[in-house]
N, C-alpha and C positions, 0 to 999 in steps of 0.2 A: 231312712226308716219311715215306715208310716203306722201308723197309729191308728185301730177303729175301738170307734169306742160308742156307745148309747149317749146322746144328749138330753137335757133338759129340754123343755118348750121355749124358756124366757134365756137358753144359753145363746150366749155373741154369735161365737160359732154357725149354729142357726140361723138367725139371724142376717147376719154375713148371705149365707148359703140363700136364703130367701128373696134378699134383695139380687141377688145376682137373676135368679129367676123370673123374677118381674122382669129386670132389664130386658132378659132375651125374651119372654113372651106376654102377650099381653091379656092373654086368658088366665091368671093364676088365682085360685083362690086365697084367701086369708087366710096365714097361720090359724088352725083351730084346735084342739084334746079331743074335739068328738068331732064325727061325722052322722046324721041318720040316726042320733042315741045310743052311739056306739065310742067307746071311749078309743082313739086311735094312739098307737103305743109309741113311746118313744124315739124318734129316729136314730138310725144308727150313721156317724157318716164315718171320713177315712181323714187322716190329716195326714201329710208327709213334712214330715218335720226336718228342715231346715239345718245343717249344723255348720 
């Protein structure tokens, strides 16, 4: 089954997802809520849960 669902900013999940990011690339910006004075929304990701 997988699961999408909207995350927090400060969610693990995130997090997780972010450092994987860096690993493979080494241009990635900083986790930020805005970009330009523009508030950037929520991400959404997928989980495939495990049973």
């Amino acid at each position: 089954m997988v699961l999408i669902q909207t995350v927090e900013s400060n969610s693990t999940y995130l997090t997780e997802l972010y450092q994987w990011f860096e690993s493979e690339w080494d241009d990635v910006e900083p986790l930020s809520t805005t970009k330009d004075g523009k508030v950037i929304p929520n991400p959404i990701i997928a989980l495939e849960m495990v049973s």
